[in-house]
MILUMTOR-347668 format. One record per residue (C-alpha): residue in three letters; x, y, z. Coordinates in steps of 0.2 Angstrom, whole numbers, plus 2048, in hexadecimal, padded with zeros to 3 digits. Layout:
N
ALAXYZ/...
// end
This chain:
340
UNK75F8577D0/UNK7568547E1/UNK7638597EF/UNK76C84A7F9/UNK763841807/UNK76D849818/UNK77483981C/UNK77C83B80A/UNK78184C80E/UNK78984981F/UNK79383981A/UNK79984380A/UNK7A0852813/UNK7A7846822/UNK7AF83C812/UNK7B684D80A/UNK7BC85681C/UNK7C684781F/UNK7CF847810/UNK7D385680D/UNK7DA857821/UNK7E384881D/UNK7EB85180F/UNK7F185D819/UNK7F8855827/UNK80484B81A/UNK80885A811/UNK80E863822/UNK81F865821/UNK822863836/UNK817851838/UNK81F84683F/UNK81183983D/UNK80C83E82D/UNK80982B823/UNK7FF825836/UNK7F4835835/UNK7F0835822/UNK7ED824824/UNK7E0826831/UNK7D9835829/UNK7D782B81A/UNK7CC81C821/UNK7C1825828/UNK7BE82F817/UNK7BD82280E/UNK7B281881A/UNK7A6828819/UNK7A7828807/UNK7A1817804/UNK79581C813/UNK78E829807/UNK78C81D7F8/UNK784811803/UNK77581F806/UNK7758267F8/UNK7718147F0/UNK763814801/UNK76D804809/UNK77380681A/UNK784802820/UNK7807FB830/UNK7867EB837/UNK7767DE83A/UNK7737D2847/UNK7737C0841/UNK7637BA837/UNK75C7CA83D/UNK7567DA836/UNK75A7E3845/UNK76C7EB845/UNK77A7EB850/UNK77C7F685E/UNK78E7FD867/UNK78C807877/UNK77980A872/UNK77E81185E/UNK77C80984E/UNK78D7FD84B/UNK79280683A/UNK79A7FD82B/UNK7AD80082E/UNK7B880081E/UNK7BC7EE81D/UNK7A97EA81C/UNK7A57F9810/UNK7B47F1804/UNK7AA7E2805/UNK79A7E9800/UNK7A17F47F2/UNK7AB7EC7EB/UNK7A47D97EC/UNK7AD7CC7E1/UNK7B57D97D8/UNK7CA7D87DC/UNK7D47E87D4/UNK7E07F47DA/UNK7D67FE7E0/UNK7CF7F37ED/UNK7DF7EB7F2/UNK7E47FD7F5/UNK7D9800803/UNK7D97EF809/UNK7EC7F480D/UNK7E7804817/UNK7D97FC81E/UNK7E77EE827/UNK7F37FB828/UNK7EB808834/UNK7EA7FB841/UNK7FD7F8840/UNK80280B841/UNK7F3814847/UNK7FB81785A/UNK80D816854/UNK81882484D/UNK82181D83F/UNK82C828835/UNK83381A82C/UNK822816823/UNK821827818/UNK82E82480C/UNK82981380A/UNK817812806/UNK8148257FD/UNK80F81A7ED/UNK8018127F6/UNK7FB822801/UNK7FA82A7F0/UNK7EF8207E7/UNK7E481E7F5/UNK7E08317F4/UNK7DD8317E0/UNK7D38227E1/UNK7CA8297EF/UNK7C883B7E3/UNK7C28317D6/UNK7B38267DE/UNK7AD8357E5/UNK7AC8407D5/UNK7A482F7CC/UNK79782D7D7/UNK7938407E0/UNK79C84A7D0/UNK7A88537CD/UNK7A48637D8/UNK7A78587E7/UNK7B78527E1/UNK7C88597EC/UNK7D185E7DB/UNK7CD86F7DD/UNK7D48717ED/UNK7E48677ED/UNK7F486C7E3/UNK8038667E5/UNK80E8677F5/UNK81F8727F5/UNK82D8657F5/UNK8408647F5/UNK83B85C7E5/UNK85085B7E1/UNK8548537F2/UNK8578417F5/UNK8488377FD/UNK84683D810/UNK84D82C81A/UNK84A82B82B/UNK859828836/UNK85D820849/UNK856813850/UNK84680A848/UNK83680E84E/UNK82B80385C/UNK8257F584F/UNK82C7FA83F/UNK8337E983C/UNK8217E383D/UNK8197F1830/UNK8277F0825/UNK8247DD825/UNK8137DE822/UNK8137EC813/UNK8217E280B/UNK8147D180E/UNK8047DA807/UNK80F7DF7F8/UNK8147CF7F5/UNK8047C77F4/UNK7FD7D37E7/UNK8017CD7D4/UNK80A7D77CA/UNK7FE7E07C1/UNK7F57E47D0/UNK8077EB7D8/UNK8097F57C8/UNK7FA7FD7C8/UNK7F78117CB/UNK7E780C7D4/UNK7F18057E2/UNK80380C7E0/UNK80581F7D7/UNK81681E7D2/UNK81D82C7C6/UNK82E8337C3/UNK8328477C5/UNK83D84E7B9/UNK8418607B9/UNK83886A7AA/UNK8438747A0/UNK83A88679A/UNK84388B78B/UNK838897784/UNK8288A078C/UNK81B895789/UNK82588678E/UNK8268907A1/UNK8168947A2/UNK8108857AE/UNK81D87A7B9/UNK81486B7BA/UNK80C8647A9/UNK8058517AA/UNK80684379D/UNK7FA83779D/UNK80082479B/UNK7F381D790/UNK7F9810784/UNK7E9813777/UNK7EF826776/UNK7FE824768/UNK7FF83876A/UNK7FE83577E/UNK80C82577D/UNK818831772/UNK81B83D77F/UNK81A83178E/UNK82A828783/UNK833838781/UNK83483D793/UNK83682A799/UNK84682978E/UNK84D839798/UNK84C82E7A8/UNK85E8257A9/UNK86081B7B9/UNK86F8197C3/UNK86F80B7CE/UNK87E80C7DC/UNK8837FC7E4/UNK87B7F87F7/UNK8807E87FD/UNK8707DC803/UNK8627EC7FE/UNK8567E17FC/UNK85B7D3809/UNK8517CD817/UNK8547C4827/UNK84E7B4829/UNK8417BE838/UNK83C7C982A/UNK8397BC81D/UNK82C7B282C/UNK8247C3831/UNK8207C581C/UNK81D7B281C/UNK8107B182A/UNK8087BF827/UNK8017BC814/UNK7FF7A8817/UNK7F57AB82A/UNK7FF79C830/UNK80E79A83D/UNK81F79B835/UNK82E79E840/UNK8407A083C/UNK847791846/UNK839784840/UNK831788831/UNK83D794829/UNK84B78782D/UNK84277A826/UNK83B782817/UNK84E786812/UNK853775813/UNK84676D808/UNK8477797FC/UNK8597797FC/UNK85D78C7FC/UNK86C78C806/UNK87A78080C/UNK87977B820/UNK88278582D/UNK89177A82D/UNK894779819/UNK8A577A811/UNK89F78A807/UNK892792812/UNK88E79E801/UNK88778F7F4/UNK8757977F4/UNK8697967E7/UNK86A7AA7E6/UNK85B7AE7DF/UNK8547AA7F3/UNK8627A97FC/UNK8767B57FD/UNK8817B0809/UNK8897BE811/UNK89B7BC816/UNK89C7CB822/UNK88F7C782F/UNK8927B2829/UNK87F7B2826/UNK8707B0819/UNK8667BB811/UNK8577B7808/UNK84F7C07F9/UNK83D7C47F5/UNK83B7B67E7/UNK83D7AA7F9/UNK82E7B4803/UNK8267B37F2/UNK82A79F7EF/UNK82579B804/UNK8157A6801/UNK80D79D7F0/UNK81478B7F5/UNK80D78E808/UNK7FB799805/UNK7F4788803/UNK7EF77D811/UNK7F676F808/UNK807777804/UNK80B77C814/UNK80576A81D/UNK810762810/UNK81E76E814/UNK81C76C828/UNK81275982A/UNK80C758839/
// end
């Protein structure tokens, strides 16, 4: 096999170096801006990767002037293909998991990359995870396995029996406006897309009972969910029905403000939606909740809106983002809701 042009060779260990640094900054026990990092780490990896596919397959991922051949220049370089233009190239019409997984990041980094955001780990590991698997993947597909980062990750020491870490104190700088925006981009996924491995790795870790020698021998032992597998889907179903989940009762868990629900709202429909116009009217038409001066403030249609009798105000669900989102993506929807 005739030995990869240098351009191939460069991109690929750029793409490989990142990666694996990326790893490891996460996996730092002492990093305070461990999701921001990875994150950045991550892009650029995956940017260079596709770079490498681009060369490999002898295109060149360089921005063009219009109805030129010649190509862009930035402070007398190449303008490279950054990884929201590489998506677009690989990918094409082509809409999976996958794709909406780094779509998230490639939004994402420019929200967190110059904040420190402790806030953001426990909530998007999911995500980070299957960005470094899918990542894995493409690059053993197309440069082979010998390239692939397998072989030199493991799994990180964890106080595996420990509840989730959950930052405490006073929010970070913006994190009302990530928080908003990941709860957004989630909603605008369909549900197979959400439930996907390929954009969210989500697993449960139970601890493995060695009851004899052989059973000890290895700690961690995967299962692999495949429904064509009736050998594979035995065992998957015997340590699933070991998993008994308690749920413990907290009052408006998943509850947002009505400034939440505007931030989620105008961020997945690109339009203007604010909580003393739009949201207020939106309410009202729809008929979620009573006026401010009702009789019985709490006759809500509860599966948008609680009224909570401590604070004497409303809560709103995600089926409401979800409703204000499908019936306002449209232009139409949203001119009907708000006529000029």
């Amino acid at each position: 096999m005739a030995r990869p042009r240098k351009n191939v060779r460069d991109s690929l260990q750029k793409a490989r170096e990142s990666a694996l640094q990326s790893v490891g900054v996460y996996n730092h026990p002492s990093s305070p801006f461990r999701t921001g990092a990875y994150v950045v780490l991550m892009v650029i990896a995956w940017t260079s990767l596709f770079h490498a596919i681009f060369f490999k397959r002898q295109t060149k991922p360089f921005y063009r002037l219009k109805n030129s051949n010649r190509f862009v220049r930035q402070d007398g370089d190449i303008k490279w293909w950054d990884l929201s233009e590489c998506i677009a190239q690989y990918y094409g019409g082509a809409d999976g998991p996958e794709r909406k997984n780094l779509e998230f990041f490639a939004r994402l980094r420019n929200k967190i990359e110059h904040r420190l955001m402790p806030e953001l780990d426990p909530m998007i590991f999911g995500e980070c995870q299957a960005l470094l698997l899918n990542f894995d993947r493409l690059l053993a597909a197309e440069f082979g396995s010998k390239n692939a980062l397998s072989e030199s990750l493991y799994f990180s020491l964890q106080f595996a029996a420990a509840q989730p870490m959950i930052p405490r104190g006073t929010p970070s700088a913006g994190w009302p406006d990530v928080s908003a925006f990941v709860q957004a981009f989630r909603s605008s996924l369909s549900a197979a897309v959400h439930q996907s491995n390929t954009y969210s790795w989500q697993v449960y870790l139970l601890p493995r009972i060695g009851n004899h020698r052989s059973s000890a021998d290895i700690a961690v032992e995967w299962i692999k969910y495949d429904p064509d597998n009736a050998q594979e889907m035995e065992r998957y179903e015997q340590v699933a029905a070991l998993i008994k989940t308690k749920h413990v009762a907290v009052y408006n868990l998943n509850g947002f403000k009505p400034s939440q629900v505007c931030t989620m709202v105008e961020t997945a429909i690109g339009k203007k939606f604010s909580p003393s116009y739009h949201h207020a009217i939106a309410w009202r038409r729809l008929k979620v909740r009573p006026e401010s001066n009702a009789t019985d403030p709490s006759v809500c249609q509860e599966q948008y809106c609680v009224y909570d009798r401590v604070h004497r105000d409303y809560v709103y669900t995600q089926d409401w983002v979800d409703l204000l989102i499908g019936r306002l993506s449209q232009t139409a929807g949203y001119e009907e809701m708000f006529p000029r």
